[in-house]
GUTORRO-794949 format. One line per field, with one value per residue (C-alpha): residue number from 1; x, y, z; residue in one letter. Coordinates in Angstrom, 3 decimals, m for minus. Layout:
<sites>
k [NUM:...];
xx [X:...];
yy [Y:...];
zz [Z:...];
r [a:...];
</sites>
This chain:
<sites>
k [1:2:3:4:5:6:7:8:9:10:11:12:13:14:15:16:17:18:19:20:21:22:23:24:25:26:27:28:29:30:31:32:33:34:35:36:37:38:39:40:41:42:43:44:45:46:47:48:49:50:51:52:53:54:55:56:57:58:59:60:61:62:63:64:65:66:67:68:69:70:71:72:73:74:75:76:77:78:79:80:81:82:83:84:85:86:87:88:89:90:91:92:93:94:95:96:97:98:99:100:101:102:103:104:105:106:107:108:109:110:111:112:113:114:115:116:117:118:119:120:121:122:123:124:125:126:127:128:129:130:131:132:133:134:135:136:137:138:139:140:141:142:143:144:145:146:147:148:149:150:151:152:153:154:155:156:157:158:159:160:161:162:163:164:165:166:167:168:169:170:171:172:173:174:175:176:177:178:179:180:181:182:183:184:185:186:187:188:189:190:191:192:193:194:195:196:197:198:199:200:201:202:203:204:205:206:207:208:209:210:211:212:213:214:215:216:217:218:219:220:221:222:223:224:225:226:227:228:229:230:231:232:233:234:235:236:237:238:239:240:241:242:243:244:245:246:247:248:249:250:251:252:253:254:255:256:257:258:259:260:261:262:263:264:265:266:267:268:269:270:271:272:273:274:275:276:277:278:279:280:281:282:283:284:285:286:287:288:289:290:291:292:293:294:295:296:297:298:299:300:301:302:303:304:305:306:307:308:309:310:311:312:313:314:315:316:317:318:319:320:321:322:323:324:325:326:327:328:329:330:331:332:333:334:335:336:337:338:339:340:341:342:343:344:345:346:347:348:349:350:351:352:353:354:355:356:357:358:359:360:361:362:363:364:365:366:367:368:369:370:371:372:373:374:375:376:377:378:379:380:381:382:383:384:385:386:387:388:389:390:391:392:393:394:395:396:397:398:399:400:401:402:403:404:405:406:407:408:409:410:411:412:413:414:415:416:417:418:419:420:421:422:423:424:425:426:427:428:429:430:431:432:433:434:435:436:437:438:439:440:441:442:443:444:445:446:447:448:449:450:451:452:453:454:455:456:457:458:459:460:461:462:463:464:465:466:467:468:469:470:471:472:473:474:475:476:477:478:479:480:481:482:483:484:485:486:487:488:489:490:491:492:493:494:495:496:497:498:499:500:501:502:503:504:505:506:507:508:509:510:511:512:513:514:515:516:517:518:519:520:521:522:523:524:525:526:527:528:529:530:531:532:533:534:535:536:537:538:539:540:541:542:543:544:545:546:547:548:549:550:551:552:553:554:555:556:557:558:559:560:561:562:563:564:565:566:567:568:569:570:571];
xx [88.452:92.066:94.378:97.350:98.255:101.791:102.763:106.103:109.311:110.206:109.609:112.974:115.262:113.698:115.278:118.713:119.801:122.795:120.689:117.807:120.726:122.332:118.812:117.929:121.564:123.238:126.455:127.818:131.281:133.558:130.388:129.282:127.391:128.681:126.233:125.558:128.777:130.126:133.380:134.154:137.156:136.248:138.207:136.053:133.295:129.626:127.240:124.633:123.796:122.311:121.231:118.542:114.664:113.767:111.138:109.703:106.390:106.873:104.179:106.531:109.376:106.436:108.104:111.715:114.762:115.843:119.261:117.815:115.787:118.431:120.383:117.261:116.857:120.614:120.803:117.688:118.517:116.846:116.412:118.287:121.226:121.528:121.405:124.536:127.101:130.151:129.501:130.161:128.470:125.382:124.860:122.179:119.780:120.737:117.554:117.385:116.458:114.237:112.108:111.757:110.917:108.671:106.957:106.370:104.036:102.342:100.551:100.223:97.114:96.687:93.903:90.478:90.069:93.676:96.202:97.996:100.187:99.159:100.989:98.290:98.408:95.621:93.396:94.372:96.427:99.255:100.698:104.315:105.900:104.423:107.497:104.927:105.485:109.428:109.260:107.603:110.701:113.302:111.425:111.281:114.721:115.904:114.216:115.191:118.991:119.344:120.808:117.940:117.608:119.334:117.248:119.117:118.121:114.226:113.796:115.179:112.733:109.777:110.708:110.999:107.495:106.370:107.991:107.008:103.331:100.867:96.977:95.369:93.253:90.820:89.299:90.726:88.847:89.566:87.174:84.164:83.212:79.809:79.916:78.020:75.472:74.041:76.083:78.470:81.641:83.401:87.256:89.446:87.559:88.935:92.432:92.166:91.873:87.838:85.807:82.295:79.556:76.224:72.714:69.301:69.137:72.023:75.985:78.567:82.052:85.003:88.571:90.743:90.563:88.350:85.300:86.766:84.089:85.277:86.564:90.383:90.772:93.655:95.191:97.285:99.604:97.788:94.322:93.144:91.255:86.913:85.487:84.352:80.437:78.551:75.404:72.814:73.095:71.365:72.621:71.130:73.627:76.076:74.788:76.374:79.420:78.494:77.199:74.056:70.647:67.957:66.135:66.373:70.043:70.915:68.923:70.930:73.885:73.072:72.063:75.234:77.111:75.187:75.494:78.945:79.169:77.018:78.399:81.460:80.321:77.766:77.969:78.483:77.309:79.272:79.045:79.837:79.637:78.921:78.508:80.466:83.993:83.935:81.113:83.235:82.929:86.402:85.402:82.409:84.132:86.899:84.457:82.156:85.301:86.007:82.525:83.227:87.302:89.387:93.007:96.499:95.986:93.980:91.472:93.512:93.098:92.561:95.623:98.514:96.889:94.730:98.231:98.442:94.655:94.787:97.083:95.497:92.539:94.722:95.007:91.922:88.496:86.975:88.439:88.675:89.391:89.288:88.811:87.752:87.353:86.333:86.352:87.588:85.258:88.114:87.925:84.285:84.770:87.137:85.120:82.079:84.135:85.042:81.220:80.871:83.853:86.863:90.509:93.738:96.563:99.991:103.519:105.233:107.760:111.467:109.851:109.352:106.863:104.712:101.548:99.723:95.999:94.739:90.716:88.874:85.670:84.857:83.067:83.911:83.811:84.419:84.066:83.509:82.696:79.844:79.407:81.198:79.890:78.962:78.120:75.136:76.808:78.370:75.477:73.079:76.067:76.139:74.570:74.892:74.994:74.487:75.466:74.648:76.896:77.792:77.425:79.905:78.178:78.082:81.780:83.848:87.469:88.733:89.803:86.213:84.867:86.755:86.052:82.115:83.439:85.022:82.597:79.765:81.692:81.490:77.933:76.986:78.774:76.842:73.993:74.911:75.759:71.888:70.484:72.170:70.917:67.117:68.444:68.943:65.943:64.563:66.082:66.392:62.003:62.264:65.125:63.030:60.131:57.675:57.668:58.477:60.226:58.766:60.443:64.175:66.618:69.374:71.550:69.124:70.933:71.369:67.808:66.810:68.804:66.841:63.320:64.816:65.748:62.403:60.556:62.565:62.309:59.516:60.101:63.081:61.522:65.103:64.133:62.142:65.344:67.359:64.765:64.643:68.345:68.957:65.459:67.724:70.945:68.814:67.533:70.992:72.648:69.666:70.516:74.182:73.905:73.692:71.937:69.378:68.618:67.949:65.587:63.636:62.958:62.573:59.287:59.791:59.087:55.501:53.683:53.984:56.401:59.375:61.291:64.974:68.544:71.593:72.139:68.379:68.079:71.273:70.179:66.708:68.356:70.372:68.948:68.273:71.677:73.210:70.834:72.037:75.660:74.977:73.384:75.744:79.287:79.585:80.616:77.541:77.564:78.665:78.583:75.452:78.297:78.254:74.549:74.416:76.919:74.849:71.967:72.966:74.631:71.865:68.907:68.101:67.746:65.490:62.877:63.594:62.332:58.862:60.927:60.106:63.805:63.787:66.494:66.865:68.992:67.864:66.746:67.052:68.758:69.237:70.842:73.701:72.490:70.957:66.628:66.031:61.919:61.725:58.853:58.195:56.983:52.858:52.603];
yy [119.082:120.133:123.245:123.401:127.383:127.590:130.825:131.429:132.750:136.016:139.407:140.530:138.306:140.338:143.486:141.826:141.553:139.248:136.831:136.913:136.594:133.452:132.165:132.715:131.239:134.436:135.642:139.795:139.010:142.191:144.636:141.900:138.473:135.589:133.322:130.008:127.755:128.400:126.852:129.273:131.622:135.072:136.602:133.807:135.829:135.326:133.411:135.651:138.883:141.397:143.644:140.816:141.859:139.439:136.677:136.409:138.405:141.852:140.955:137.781:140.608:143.146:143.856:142.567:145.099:147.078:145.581:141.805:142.095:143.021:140.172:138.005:139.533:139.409:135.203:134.237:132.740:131.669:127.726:127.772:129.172:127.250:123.794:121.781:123.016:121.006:117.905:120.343:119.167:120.293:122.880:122.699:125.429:128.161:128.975:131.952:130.933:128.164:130.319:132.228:128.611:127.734:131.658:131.196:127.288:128.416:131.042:130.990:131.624:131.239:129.299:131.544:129.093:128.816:130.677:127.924:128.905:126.537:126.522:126.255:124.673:123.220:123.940:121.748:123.226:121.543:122.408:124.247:122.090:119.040:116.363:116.170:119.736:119.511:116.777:118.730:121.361:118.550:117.581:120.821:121.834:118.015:119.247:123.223:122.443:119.067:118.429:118.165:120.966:120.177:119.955:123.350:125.078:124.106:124.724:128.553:128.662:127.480:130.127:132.704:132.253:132.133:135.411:137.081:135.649:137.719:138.368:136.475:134.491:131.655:128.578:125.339:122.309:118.326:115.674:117.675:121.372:123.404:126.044:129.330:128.787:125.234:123.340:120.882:119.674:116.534:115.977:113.253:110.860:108.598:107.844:111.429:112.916:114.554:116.828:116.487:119.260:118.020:120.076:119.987:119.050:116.310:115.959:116.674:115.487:118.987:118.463:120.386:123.869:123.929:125.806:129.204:129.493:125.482:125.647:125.064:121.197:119.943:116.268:114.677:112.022:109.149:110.271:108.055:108.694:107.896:105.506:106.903:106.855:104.563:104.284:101.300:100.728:100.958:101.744:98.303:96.277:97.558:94.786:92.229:92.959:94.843:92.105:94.515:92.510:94.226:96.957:99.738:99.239:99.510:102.893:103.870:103.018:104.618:107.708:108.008:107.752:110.224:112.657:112.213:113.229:116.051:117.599:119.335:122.037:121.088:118.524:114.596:111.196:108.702:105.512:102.787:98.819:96.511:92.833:89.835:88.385:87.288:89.089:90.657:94.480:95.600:94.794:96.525:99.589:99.355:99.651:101.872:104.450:103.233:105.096:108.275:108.516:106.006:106.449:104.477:105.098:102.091:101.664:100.819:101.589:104.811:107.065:107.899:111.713:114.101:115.715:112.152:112.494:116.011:114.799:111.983:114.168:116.338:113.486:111.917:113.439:110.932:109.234:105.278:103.184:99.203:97.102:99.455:96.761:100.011:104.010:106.455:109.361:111.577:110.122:110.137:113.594:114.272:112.174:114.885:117.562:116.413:115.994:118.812:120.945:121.190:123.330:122.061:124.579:123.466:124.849:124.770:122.021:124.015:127.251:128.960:131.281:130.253:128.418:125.380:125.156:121.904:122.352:119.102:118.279:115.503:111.811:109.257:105.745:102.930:98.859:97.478:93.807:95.282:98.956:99.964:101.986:105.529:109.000:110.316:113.492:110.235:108.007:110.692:111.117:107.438:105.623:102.261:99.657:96.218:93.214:89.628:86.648:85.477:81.169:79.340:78.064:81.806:83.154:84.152:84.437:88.153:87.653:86.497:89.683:92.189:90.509:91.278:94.499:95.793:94.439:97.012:99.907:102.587:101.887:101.924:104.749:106.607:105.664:107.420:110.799:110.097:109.379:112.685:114.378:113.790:114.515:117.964:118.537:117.521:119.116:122.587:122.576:122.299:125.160:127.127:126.890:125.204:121.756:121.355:118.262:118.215:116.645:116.437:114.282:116.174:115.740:117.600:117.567:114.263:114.052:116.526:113.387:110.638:112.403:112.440:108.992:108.071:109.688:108.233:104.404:104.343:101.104:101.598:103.704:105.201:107.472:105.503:103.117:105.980:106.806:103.302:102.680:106.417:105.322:102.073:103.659:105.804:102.705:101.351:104.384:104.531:100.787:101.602:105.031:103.753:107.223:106.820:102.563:104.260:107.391:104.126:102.990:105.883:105.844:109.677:110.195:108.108:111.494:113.183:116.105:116.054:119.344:119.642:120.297:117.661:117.386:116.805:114.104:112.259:111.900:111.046:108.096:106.723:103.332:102.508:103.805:101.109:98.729:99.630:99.477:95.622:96.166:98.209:98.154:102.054:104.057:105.708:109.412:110.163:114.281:116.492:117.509:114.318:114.085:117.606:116.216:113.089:114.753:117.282:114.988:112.529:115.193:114.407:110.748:110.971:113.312:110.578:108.338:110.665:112.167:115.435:117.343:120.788:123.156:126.869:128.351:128.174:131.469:131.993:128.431:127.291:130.410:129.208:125.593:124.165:123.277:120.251:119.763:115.906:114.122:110.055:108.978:108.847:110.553];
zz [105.894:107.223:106.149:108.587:109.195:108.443:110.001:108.165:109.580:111.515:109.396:110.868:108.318:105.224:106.713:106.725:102.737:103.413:105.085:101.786:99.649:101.329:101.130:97.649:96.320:95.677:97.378:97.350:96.461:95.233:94.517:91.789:91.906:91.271:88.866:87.301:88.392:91.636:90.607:87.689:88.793:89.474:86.209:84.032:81.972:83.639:81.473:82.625:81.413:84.185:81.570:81.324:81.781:84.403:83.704:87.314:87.578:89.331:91.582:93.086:93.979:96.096:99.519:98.651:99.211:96.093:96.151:96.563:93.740:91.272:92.465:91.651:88.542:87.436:88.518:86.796:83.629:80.774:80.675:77.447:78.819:81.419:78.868:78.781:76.001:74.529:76.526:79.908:83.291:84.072:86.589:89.229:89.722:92.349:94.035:92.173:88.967:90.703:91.814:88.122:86.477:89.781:89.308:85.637:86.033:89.757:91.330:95.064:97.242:101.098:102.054:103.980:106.751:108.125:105.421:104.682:101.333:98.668:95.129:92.284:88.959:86.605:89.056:91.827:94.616:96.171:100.076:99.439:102.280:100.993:99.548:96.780:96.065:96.466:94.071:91.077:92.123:91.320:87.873:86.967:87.221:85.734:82.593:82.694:83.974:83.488:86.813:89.958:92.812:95.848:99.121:100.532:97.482:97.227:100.770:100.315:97.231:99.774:102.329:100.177:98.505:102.353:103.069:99.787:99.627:98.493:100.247:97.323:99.972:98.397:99.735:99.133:99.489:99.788:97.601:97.935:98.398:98.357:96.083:97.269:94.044:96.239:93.800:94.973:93.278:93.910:93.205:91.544:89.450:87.113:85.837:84.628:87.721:86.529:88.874:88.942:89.445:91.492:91.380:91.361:87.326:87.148:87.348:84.746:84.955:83.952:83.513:86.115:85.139:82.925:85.015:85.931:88.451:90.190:93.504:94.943:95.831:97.530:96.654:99.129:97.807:99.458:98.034:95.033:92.131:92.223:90.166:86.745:87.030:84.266:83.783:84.067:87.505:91.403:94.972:95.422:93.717:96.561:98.735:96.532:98.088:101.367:104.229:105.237:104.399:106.848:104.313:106.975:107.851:103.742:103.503:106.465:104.975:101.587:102.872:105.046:101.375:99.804:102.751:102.597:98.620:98.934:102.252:103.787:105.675:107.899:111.025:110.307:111.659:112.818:111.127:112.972:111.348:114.308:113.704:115.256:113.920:109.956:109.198:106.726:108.314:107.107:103.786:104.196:105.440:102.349:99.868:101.036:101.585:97.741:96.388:99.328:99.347:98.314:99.874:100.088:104.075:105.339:108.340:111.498:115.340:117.151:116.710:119.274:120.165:118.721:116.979:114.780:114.453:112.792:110.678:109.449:108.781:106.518:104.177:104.022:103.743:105.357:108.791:108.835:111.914:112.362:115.111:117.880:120.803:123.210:122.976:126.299:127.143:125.984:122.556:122.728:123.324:120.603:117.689:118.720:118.747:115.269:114.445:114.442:113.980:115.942:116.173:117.218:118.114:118.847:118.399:115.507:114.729:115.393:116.569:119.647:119.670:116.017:116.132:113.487:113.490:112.731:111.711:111.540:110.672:108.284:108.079:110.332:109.558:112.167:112.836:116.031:117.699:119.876:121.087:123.946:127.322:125.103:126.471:125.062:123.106:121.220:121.181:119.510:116.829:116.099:112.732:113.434:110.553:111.867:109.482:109.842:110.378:107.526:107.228:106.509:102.523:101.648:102.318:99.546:98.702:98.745:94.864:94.418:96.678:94.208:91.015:91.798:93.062:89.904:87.778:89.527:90.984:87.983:88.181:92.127:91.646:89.180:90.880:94.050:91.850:90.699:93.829:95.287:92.951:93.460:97.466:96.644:94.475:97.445:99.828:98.103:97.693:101.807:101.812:99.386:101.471:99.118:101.770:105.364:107.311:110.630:113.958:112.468:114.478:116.038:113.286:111.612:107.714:107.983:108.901:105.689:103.705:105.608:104.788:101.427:100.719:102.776:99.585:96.892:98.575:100.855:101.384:103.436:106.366:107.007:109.246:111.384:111.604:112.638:116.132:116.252:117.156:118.403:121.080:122.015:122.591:124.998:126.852:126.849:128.669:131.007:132.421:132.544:134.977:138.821:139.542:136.914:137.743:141.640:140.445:137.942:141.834:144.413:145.909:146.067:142.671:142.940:144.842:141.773:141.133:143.472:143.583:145.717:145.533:144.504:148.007:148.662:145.883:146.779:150.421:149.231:146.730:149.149:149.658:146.057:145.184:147.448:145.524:141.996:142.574:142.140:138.780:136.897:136.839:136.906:140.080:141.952:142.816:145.619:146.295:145.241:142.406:141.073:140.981:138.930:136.510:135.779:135.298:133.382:131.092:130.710:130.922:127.175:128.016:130.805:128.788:125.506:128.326:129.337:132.403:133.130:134.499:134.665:137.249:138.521:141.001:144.714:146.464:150.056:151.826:148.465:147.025:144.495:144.183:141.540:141.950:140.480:139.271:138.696:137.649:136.696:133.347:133.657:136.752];
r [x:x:x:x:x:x:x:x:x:x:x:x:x:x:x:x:x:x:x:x:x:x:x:x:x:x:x:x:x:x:x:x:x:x:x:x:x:x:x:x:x:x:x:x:x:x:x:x:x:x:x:x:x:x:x:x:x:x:x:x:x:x:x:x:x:x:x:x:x:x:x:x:x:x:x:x:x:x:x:x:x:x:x:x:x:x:x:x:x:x:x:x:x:x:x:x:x:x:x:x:x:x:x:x:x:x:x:x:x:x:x:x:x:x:x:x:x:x:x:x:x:x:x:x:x:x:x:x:x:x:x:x:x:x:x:x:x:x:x:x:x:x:x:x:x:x:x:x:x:x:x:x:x:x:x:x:x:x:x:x:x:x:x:x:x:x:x:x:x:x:x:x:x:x:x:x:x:x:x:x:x:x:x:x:x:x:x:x:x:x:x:x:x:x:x:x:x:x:x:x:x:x:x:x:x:x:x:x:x:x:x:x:x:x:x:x:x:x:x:x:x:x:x:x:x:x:x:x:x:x:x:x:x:x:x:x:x:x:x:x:x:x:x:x:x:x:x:x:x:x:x:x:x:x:x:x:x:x:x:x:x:x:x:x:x:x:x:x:x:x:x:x:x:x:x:x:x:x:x:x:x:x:x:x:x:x:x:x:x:x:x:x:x:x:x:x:x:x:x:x:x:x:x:x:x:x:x:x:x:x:x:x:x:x:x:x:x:x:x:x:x:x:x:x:x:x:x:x:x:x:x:x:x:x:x:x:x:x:x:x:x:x:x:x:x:x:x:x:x:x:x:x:x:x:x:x:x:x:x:x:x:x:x:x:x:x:x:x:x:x:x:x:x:x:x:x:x:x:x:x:x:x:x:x:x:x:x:x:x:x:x:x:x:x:x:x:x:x:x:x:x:x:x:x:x:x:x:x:x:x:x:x:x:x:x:x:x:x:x:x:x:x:x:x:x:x:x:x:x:x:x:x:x:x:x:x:x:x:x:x:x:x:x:x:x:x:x:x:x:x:x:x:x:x:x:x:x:x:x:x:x:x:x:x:x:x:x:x:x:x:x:x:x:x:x:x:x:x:x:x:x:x:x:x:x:x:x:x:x:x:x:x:x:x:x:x:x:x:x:x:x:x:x:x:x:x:x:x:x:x:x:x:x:x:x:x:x:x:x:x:x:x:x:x:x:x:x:x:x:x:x:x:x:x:x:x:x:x:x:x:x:x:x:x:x:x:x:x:x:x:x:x:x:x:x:x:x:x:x:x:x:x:x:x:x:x:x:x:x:x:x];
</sites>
């Protein structure tokens, strides 16, 4: 999930009361304010009584100079007052008594992870500088006023909430959050915009609101609603839409879906649909995002820079990209960074000196031709889904596709809320200690949701799938790595345990290095700092492969290098 820190304004303007009272709408004209209409001449009899008891909450006002907050008090009036009489013109809020009507419908909390200010309202919390939230300003004060807020005029109302904010400090969540009780709550389903609560004993859909103990969610504007669950039906009838026919592959696939429901804190897979052109994998992609996180923003190609990445991920909960014909390091780099958790810090649009964190770490969903040349950190964060080709006497129109589609999805997707709900019976007896999962994969939680599926359908051997492919990609990056083809053929590794420095090993490769630049396509090393940065990065893959690789630091003529203890497979 994403929370931008919005870091506000400098402290110095609420010292300066001419400056607050230009910003909240107000003016200190002849010892008196001037209210309501602008227009009206200054002899012409206020509408507005300042003997008024003022309807914004005292807590709003904490912090604000004395004289400000009598001129707040003495503009805000009542939305009756302010109707239309006699056929006159309507008058448009001042940003005074915006913020009383805006004070009375929303409280406002900053969120724990970054302290971005959300407003909150039935439960759901909106972003104060999103347009969503400048819209519900603008309906608000068509029905209280009868004439809409002015842009000048809800963006005073937005910085002054930001420079009056309280320290009420919550978390605030996006489509799915783990509450501290091991429950897990997942947000926007149905037409009526439902929440539903997952544990060990079932799921039960709540309105908004209506659990005091629910936690904060977030809805951008281009999230969509779930599907309502029904009952009656079985992950399996996914795969009357999906193109994924090899057992393994769909318990893959399921279990990325239900780890994707029932998570948000810990570290995520990559899944990544391979198959060949029309096998249908953007389809595949669209509707599994439709059970996970449906969403207005399509699957398209990499974005322009991590910036236009973290904002992407502030929309969705789960990142979507189409098409990926090949990856760079750095954004091999990046999507494990993301894995797993990463923080983006960059300035603040027209500010100098303020700062907006970007936090990112979600699900990441991808389609592809064939793999391209991966780094290991990426590989061993991969779930690869492969599909078939698809023959020409089995296609279907897209109308055809979505008839079949909405004819199942309420109950695939009640099935998945089922199926993740035996995953954490499961999974909380091996938390609790009464069973144990021995030899987890790196991504160890995903693994914990592997074991589990592997229990519910044996028949899909999910986890063995998962080595399986996670064993290839190993192979794969071994044949592509000029310095590993050349250690597959020294003859100095064949007396057994060969122990030396970078230097030692590329002078001792030298020949066979020569040899395997006509085998791979990647550059050979060519310094003894080359040689430690290969092996240190493929380390993993070597003892995958039955390599013994071990390294100190050198004593005596060696003191500051790095001691390499190398040993072949068998030997």
């Amino acid at each position: 999930m994403f929370t931008p820190n919005m870091t506000g304004h400098e402290t110095d303007a609420m010292n300066d009361d001419s400056v607050l009272l230009r910003m909240l709408g107000t003016h200190p004209v002849d010892n008196h304010v001037m209210t309501g209409n602008p227009d009206r001449e200054p002899d012409e009899p206020s509408e507005i009584s300042t003997n008024r008891e003022s309807l914004i909450p005292t807590a709003g006002l904490d912090g604000v100079p004395a004289a400000l907050r009598v001129e707040v008090e003495a503009s805000t009036t009542p939305m009756s007052e302010s109707a239309p009489r006699g056929g006159k013109k309507p008058t448009p809020p001042t940003a005074a008594q915006l913020i009383q009507l805006v004070s009375k419908q929303y409280r406002f909390v900053k969120d724990t992870l970054n302290g971005g200010l959300y407003a909150v309202r039935d439960g759901v919390a909106t972003r104060i500088r999103e347009k969503a939230f400048g819209a519900r300003m603008s309906r608000m004060a068509m029905e209280a006023f009868g004439a809409p807020a002015d842009r000048q005029t809800k963006n005073a109302v937005v910085d002054y909430f930001e420079d009056v904010a309280g320290d009420a400090i919550e978390d605030v969540h996006m489509r799915v959050a783990e509450a501290s009780d091991g429950s897990v709550w997942i947000d926007n389903i149905g037409p009526e915009g439902l929440q539903v609560r997952i544990t060990g004993e079932g799921y039960k859909l709540h309105k908004p609101g209506e659990v005091k103990e629910a936690p904060l969610f977030h809805r951008p504007a281009y999230m969509k609603p779930l599907p309502v669950p029904e009952n009656g039906g079985h992950p399996g009838m996914l795969w009357q839409v999906v193109n994924v026919s090899d057992l393994g592959q769909q318990g893959l696939a399921i279990a990325w879906l239900v780890y994707s429901l029932i998570t948000e804190t810990r570290s995520f897979p990559i899944c990544l649909l391979e198959a060949e052109n029309g096998s249908a994998k953007t389809t595949a992609s669209r509707i599994m995002l439709d059970l996970i996180d449906p969403s207005s923003i399509a699957a398209s190609g990499l974005p322009g820079g991590t910036r236009d990445l973290a904002v992407m991920s502030g929309n969705v909960h789960v990142l979507r990209f189409d098409n990926i014909s090949t990856m760079t390091y750095d954004w091999q780099d990046k999507f494990c960074r993301i894995s797993t958790g990463d923080a983006f810090t960059t300035r603040e649009l027209y500010s100098d000196r303020d700062l907006t964190v970007f936090t990112i770490k979600c699900p990441v969903i991808m389609t592809t031709i064939s793999t391209w040349d991966t780094r290991p950190d990426f590989g061993q964060r991969v779930l690869k889904i492969t599909l078939p080709r698809i023959e020409a006497e089995r296609r279907l129109r897209e109308s055809e596709v979505e008839d079949r589609w909405n004819e199942v999805r309420g109950r695939v997707f009640g099935a998945l809320l089922d199926l993740a709900v035996r995953v954490k019976q499961i999974v909380g007896t091996v938390d609790s200690g009464a069973r144990y999962t021995p030899d987890l994969p790196r991504m160890a939680d995903f693994g914990m949701v592997l074991a589990a599926i592997d229990e519910i359908y044996p028949q899909c051997h999910c986890m063995d799938a998962y080595r399986a492919q996670q064993l290839q990609l190993v192979h794969d990056e071994a044949e592509e790595e000029p310095l590993l083809v050349a250690m597959e053929n020294a003859l100095c590794f064949d007396r057994g345990t060969w122990t030396g420095t970078s230097r030692e090993l590329l002078n001792a490769l030298e020949f066979q290095l020569e040899q395997a630049k006509a085998r791979t396509w990647k550059s050979a090393p060519v310094s003894p700092r080359d040689v430690t940065r290969v092996l240190d990065r493929y380390a993993q893959v070597l003892r995958a492969k039955g390599w013994t690789i071990e390294h100190s630091l050198g004593t005596g003529n060696d003191s500051g290098s790095r001691v390499w203890t190398i040993k072949r497979p068998g030997e």
